[in-house]
Structure formats: structure tokens, C-alpha cells
DOLUMZA-471782 format. One line per 5 residues: number of its first residue (from 1); their letters; for each residue x, y, z of N, C-alpha, C. Coordinates in Angstrom, 2 decimals, m for minus. Layout:
<dozas>
NUM = A = X:Y:Z:X:Y:Z:X:Y:Z ~ ...;
</dozas>
This chain:
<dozas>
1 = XXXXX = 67.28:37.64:115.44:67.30:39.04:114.99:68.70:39.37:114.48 ~ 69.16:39.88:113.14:69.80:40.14:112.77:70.48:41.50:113.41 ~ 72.24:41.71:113.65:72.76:42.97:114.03:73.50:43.27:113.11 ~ 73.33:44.73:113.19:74.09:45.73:112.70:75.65:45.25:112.27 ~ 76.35:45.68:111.24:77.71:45.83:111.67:78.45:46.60:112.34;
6 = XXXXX = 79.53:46.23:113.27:80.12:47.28:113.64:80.92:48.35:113.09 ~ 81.24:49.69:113.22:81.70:50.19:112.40:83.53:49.65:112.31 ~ 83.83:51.08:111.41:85.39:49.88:110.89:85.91:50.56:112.19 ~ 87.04:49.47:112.53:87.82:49.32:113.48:87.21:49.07:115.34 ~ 86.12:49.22:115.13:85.91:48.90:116.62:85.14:47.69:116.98;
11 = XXXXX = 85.82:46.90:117.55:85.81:45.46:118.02:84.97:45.45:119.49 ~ 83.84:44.40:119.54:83.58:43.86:120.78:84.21:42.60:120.88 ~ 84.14:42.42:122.54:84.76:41.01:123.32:83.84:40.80:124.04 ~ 83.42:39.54:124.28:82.97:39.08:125.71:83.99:38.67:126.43 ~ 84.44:39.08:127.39:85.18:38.85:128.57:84.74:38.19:129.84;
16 = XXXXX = 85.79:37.38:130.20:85.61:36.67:131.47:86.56:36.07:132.03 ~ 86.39:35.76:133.60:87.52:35.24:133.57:89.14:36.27:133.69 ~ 90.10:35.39:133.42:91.04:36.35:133.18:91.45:37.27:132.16 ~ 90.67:37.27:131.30:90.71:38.41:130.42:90.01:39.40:130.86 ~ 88.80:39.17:131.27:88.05:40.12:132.34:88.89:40.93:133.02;
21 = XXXXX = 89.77:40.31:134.23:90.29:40.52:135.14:91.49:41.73:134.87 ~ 91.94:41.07:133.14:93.31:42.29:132.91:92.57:43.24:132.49 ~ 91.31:43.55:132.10:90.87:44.70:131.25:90.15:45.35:132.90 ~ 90.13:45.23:133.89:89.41:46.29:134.98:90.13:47.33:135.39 ~ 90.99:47.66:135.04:91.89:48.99:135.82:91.15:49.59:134.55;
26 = XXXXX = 91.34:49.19:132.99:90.67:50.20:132.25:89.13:50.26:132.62 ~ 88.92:49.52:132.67:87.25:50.05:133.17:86.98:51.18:133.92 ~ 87.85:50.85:135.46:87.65:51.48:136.15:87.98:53.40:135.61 ~ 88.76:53.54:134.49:89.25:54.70:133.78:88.14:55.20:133.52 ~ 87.34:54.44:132.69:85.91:54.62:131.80:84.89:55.11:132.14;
31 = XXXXX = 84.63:54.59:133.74:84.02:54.01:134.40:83.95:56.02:134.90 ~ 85.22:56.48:135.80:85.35:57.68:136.11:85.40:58.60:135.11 ~ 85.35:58.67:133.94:85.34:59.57:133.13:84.01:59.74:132.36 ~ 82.88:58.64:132.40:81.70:58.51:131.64:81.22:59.12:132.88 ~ 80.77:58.46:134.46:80.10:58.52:135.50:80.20:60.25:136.17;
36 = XXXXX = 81.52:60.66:135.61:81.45:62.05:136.14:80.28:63.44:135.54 ~ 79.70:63.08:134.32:79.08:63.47:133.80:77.48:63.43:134.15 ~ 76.30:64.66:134.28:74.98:64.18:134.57:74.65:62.54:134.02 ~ 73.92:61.64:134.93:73.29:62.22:136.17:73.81:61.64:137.10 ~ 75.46:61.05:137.20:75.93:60.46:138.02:76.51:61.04:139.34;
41 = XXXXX = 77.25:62.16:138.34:78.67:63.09:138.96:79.61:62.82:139.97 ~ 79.67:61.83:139.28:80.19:60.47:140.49:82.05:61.19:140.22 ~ 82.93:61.75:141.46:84.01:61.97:141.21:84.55:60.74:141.92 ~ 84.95:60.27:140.86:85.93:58.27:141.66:87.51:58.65:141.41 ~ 87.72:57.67:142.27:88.94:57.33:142.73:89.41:56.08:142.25;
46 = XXXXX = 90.45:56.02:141.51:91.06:54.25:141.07:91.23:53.61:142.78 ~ 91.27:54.43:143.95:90.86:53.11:145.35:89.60:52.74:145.42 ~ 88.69:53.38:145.42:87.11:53.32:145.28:86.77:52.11:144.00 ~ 87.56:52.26:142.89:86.39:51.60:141.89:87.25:49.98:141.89 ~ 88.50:50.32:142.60:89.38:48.82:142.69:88.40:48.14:143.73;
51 = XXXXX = 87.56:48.32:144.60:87.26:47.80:145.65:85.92:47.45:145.21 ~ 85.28:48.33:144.33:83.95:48.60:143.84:83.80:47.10:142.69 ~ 85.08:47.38:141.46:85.30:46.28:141.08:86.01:44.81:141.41 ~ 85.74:44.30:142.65:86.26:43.20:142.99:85.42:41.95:142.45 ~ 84.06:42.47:142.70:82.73:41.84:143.11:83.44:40.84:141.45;
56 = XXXXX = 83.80:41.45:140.60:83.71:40.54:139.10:85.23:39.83:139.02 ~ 86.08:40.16:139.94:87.04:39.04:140.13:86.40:37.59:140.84 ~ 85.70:38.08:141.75:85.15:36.97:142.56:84.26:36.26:142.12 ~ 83.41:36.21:141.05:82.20:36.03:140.32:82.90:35.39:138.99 ~ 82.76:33.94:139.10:83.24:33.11:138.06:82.24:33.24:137.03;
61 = XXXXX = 81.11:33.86:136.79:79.78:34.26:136.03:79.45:35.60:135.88 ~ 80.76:36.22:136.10:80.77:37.72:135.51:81.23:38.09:134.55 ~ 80.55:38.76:134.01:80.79:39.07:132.28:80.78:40.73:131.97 ~ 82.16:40.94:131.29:82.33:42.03:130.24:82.44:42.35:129.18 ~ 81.84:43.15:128.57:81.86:43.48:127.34:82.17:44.50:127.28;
66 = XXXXX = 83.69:44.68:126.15:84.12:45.67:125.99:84.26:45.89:124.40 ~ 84.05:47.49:124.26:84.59:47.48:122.79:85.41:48.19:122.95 ~ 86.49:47.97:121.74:87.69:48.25:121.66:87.53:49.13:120.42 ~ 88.84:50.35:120.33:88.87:51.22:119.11:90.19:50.84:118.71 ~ 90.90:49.87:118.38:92.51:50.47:117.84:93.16:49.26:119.40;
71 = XXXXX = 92.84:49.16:120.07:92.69:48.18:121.31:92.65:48.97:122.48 ~ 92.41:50.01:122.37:91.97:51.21:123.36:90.61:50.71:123.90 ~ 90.05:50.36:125.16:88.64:49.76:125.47:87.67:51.79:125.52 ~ 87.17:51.75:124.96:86.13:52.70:124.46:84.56:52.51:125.02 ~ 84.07:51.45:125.79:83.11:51.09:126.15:82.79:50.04:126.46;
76 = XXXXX = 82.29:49.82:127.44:82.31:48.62:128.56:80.68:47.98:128.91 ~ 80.03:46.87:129.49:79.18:46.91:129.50:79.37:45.47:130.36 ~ 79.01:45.20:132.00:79.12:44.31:132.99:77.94:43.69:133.72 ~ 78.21:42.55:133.63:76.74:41.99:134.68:77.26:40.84:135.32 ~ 76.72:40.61:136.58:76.80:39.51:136.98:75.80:38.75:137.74;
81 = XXXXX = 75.64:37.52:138.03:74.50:36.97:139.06:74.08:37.52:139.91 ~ 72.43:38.03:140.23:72.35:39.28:141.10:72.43:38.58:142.70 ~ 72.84:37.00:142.52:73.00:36.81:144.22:74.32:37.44:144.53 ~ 75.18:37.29:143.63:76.64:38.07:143.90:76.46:39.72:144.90 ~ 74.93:39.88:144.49:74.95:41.60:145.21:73.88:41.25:146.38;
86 = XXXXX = 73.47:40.16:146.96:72.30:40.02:147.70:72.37:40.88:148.72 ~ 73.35:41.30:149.36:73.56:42.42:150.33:72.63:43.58:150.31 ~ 73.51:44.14:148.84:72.82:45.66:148.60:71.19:45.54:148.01 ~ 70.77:44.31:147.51:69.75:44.36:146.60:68.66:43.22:147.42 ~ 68.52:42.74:148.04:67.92:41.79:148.52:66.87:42.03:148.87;
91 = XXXXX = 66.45:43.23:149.70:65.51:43.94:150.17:65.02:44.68:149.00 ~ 65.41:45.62:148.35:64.37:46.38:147.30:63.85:45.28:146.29 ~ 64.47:44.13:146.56:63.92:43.29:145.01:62.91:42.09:146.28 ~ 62.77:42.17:147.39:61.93:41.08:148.15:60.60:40.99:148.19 ~ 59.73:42.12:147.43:58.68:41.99:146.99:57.95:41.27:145.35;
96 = XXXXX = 59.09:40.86:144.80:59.03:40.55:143.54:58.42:39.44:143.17 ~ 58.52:38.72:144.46:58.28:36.88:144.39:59.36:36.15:143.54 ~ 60.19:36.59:143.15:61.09:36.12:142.08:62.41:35.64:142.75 ~ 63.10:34.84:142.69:64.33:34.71:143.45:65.04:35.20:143.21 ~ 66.58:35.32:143.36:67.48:36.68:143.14:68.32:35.62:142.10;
101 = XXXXX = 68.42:34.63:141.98:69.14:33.42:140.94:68.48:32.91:140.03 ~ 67.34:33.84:139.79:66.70:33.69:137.89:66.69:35.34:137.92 ~ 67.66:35.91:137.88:67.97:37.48:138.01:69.66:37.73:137.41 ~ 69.76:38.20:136.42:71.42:38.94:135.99:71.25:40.30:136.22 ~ 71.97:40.65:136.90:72.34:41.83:137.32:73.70:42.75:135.87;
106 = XXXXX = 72.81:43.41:135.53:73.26:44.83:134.36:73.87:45.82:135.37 ~ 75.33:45.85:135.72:76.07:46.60:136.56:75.87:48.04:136.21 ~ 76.29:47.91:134.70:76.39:49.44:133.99:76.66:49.29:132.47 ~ 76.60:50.22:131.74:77.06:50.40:130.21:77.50:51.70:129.89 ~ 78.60:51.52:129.81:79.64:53.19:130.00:80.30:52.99:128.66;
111 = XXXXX = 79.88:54.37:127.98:80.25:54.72:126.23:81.26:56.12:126.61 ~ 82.66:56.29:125.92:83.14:57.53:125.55:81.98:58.13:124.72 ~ 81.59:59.49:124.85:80.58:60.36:124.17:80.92:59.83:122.10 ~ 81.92:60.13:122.34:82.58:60.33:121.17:81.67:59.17:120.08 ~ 81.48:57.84:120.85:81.14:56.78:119.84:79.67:56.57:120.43;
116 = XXXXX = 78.85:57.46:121.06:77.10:57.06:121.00:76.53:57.11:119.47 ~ 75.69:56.78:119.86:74.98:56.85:118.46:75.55:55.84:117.09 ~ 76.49:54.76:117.78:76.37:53.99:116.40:76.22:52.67:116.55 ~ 75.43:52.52:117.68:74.62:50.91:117.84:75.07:50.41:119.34 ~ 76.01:50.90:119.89:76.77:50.23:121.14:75.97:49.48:121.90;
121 = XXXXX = 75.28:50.65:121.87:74.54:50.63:122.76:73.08:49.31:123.01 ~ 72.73:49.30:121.90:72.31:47.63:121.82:73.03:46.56:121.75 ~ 73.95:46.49:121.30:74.65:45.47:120.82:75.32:45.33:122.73 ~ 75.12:46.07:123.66:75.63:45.80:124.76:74.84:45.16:125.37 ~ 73.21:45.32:124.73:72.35:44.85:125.55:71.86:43.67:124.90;
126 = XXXXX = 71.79:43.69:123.66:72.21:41.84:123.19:72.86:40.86:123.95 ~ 74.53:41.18:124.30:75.35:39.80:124.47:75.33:40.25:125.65 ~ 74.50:41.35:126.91:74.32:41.20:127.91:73.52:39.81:128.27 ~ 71.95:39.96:127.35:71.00:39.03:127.41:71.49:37.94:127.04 ~ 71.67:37.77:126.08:72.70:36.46:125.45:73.12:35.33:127.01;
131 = XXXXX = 74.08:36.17:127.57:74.73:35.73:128.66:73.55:35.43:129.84 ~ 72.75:35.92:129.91:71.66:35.91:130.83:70.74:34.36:130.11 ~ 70.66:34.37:129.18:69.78:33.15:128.76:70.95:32.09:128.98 ~ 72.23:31.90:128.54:72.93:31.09:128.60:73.38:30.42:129.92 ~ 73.30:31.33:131.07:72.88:31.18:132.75:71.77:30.69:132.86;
136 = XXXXX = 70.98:30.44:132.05:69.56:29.73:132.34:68.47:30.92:133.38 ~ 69.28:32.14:133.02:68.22:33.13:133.72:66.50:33.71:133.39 ~ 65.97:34.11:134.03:64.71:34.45:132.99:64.34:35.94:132.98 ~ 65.41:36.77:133.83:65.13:38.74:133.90:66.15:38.91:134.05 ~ 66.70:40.32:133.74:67.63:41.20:133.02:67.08:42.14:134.23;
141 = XXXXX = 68.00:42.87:134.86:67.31:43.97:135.43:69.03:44.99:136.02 ~ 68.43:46.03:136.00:69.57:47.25:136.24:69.01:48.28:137.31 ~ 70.06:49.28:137.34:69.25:50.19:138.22:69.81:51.83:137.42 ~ 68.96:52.89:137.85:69.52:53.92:137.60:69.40:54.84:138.55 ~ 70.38:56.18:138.55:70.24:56.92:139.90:68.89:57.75:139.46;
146 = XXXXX = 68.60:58.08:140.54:67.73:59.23:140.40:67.89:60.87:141.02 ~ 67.87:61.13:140.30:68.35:63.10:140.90:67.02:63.94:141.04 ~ 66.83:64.82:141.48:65.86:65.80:141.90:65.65:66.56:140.49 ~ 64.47:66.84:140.22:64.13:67.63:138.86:64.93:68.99:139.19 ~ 65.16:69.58:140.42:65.50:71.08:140.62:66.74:70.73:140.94;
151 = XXXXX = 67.54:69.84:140.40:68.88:69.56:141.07:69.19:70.60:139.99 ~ 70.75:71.33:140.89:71.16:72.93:140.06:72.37:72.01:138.94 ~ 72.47:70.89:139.22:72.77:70.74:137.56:72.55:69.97:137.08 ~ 71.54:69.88:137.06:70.65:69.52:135.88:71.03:69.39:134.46 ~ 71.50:69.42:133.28:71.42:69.96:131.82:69.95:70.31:131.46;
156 = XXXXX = 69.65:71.80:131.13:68.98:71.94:130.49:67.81:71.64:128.96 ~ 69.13:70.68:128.92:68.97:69.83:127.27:69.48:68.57:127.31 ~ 69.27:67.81:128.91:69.22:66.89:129.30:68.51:65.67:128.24 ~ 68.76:64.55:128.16:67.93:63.77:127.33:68.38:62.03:128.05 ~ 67.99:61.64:128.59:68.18:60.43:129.57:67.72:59.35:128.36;
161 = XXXXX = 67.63:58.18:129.08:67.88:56.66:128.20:66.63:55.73:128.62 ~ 65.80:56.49:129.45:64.41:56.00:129.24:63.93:55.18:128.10 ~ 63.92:56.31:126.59:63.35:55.49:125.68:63.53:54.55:125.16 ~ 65.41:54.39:125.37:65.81:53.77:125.07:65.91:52.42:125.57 ~ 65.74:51.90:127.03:65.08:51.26:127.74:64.00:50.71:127.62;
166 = XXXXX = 63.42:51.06:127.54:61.94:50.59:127.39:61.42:49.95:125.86 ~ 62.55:51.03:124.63:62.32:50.10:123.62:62.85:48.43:123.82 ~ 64.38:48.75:124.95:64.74:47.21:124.84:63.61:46.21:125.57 ~ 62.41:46.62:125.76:61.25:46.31:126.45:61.68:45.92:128.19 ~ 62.49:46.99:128.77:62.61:47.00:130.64:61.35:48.16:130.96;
171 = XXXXX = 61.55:48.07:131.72:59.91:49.22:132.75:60.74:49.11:134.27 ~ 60.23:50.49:134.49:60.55:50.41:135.81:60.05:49.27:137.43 ~ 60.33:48.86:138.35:60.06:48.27:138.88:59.52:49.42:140.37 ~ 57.96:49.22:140.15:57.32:50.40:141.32:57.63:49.85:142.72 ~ 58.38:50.77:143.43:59.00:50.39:144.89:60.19:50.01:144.67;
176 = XXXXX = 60.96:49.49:143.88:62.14:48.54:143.90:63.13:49.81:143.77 ~ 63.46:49.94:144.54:64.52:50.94:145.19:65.84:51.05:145.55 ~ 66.92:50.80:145.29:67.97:50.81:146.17:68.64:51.87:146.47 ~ 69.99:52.11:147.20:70.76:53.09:147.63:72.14:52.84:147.50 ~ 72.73:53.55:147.03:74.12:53.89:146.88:75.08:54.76:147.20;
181 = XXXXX = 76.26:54.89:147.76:76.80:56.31:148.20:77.96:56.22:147.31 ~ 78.56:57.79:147.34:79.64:58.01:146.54:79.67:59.17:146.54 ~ 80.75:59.89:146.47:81.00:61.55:146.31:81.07:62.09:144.93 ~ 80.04:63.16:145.22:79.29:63.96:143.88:80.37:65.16:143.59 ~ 80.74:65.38:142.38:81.73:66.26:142.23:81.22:67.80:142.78;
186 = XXXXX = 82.27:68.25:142.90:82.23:68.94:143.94:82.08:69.28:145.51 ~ 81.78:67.77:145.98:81.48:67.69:147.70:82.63:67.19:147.65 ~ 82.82:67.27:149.48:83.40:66.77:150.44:83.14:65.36:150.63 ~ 82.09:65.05:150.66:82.29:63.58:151.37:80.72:63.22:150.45 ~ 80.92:61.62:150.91:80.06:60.97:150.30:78.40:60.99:150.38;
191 = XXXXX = 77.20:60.57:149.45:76.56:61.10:150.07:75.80:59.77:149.55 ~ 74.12:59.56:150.07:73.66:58.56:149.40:72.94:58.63:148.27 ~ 72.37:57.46:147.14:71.65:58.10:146.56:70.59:57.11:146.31 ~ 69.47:57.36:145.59:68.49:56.53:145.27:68.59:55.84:143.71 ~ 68.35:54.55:143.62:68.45:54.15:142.14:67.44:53.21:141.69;
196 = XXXXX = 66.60:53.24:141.09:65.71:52.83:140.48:65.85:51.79:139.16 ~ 65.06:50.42:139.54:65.32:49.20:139.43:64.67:48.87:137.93 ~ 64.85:48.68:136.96:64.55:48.30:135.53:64.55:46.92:135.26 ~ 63.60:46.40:135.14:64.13:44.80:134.80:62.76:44.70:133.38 ~ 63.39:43.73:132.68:62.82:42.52:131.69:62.66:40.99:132.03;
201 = XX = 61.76:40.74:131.43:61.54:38.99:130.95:61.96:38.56:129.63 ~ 62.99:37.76:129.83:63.62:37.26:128.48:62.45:36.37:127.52;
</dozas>
């Protein structure tokens, strides 16, 4: 399948390794400034996401993709072997029959607003897969949070990434559930949340 060009001046990398490794403090920037926004409202801390991001120092098969504007990283896009997370994920994915090591784990894909809408956003989920076939994997799978329809902030003119999902042909996984905590802007303390499991067959 043929891609798009990128527009002028903004560069992707696949990262790994130690190039990986120097580009995570910016992530972690990205990371708090995309995530604070519905439906995350995730208020982070550079101690929180240093600890959060270790998992891809340790993971000789963790991969980033970043694009760059000018060499400013502008958007990021991480996965790694989902045994690397067997802890948190082991149980919501144990009904699958599938083992957790024909599984890449899609951490996240965090865009500055500024540059949606001019392909990133596939092209993240290309040399995500890319990397997933080249692991000899055979599913792609992510998670997303889930919030209450009457949550009071909501956006009214909300528009989520469902479709966009599902065109990359993922579906939700019924039951496959996990949990996550983290402090929602505006609280005190952390709270948990529910996230809902998306996977493909390459």
C-alpha cells in the first residue's frame, strides 16, 4: 500500500534503543500535554511518567515513533512486546486463547492538536504494524480509557477515534478490560480507571 507524503518539514523516526532512550523526557512532555485533554485528563508529573516510561528502557523490542517539526518531537507513537506488561494485562487478555508473545502492545499515539488531520495518524499505525510483523507477531492490540457518558466533562462536540480504529480494521475486545490509576485534573489523589482493549490480526 502506497503512503502519503509527509508534509514539508516534518520528519518521522523509528526509534530504538538509544535513540529511543534520549528522546523520552520529550515524550514524557507530549505525553502530559496531549493526555491532559478529554478523555484522559490525566494531570502527570515528569516523576510519574519517568517511572511510567522505564518499561521501554528495559525492552530491547521497544519501539518509537516520533515525528519531528524543525527537530522539535511533535508526536510520538510506542509499543512494545505485550509480555513486557504481563502484570497489568495478563488477566483481561486470559480469555483470548492467544498467548501474550504473538501480541505488540500499542502503548499510545500522542499528536500536538496543531498537526491532526494530516495523516499522522496512520502513518503511526503503519510502522507500528510494520514492527509488529517484523517481531514475527500476529495482533496489534491497544487499550482506551473509558469515561461515563454523564461525566461533567464531557465535550459536548466530543468526537473520539473509534472510526478511526476500526477503519484501521481493530474492534473492540468484549470483556477484555483493564485498569489504570492516575490523577484526573483537578483531584487530589489518584483514582482508577477502566480501559478497553482493541486489537487486530495482521
Amino acid at each position: 500500500m502506497s503512503r502519503a507524503a509527509l508534509p514539508e518539514g516534518i520528519e518521522l523516526r523509528a526509534l530504538q534503543g538509544a535513540e529511543l532512550d534520549a528522546t523520552l523526557d520529550a515524550v514524557a512532555g507530549l505525553r502530559i500535554a496531549v493526555f491532559r485533554d478529554w478523555p484522559y485528563l490525566y494531570d502527570g508529573t515528569l516523576d510519574y511518567e519517568r517511572d511510567y516510561l522505564q518499561t521501554y528502557r528495559e525492552s530491547p523490542q521497544a519501539l518509537l515513533v516520533g515525528a519531528f517539526d524543525g527537530g522539535r518531537l511533535i508526536g510520538a507513537s510506542t509499543s512494545t512486546p505485550m509480555e513486557d506488561h504481563a502484570a497489568d494485562f495478563a488477566a483481561p487478555l486470559a480469555g483470548l486463547g492467544l498467548p501474550l508473545d504473538r501480541i505488540l502492545y500499542g502503548a499510545e499515539s500522542v499528536l500536538l492538536p496543531a498537526y491532526r488531520g494530516l495523516g499522522l495518524g496512520h502513518r503511526f499505525f503503519d510502522l507500528r504494524e510494520d514492527h509488529a510483523r517484523a517481531l514475527g507477531r500476529s495482533h496489534v492490540a491497544f487499550c482506551s480509557v473509558q469515561r461515563p457518558e454523564d461525566h461533567p466533562q464531557r465535550p459536548s462536540q466530543h468526537r473520539g477515534n473509534e472510526a478511526f480504529w476500526q477503519g484501521r480494521g481493530y474492534a473492540p475486545l468484549a470483556g477484555a478490560v483493564a485498569e489504570f490509576a492516575w490523577r484526573d485534573v483537578g483531584e487530589a489523589n489518584e483514582s482508577r480507571k477502566p480501559l478497553q482493549f482493541w486489537m487486530r490480526a495482521l
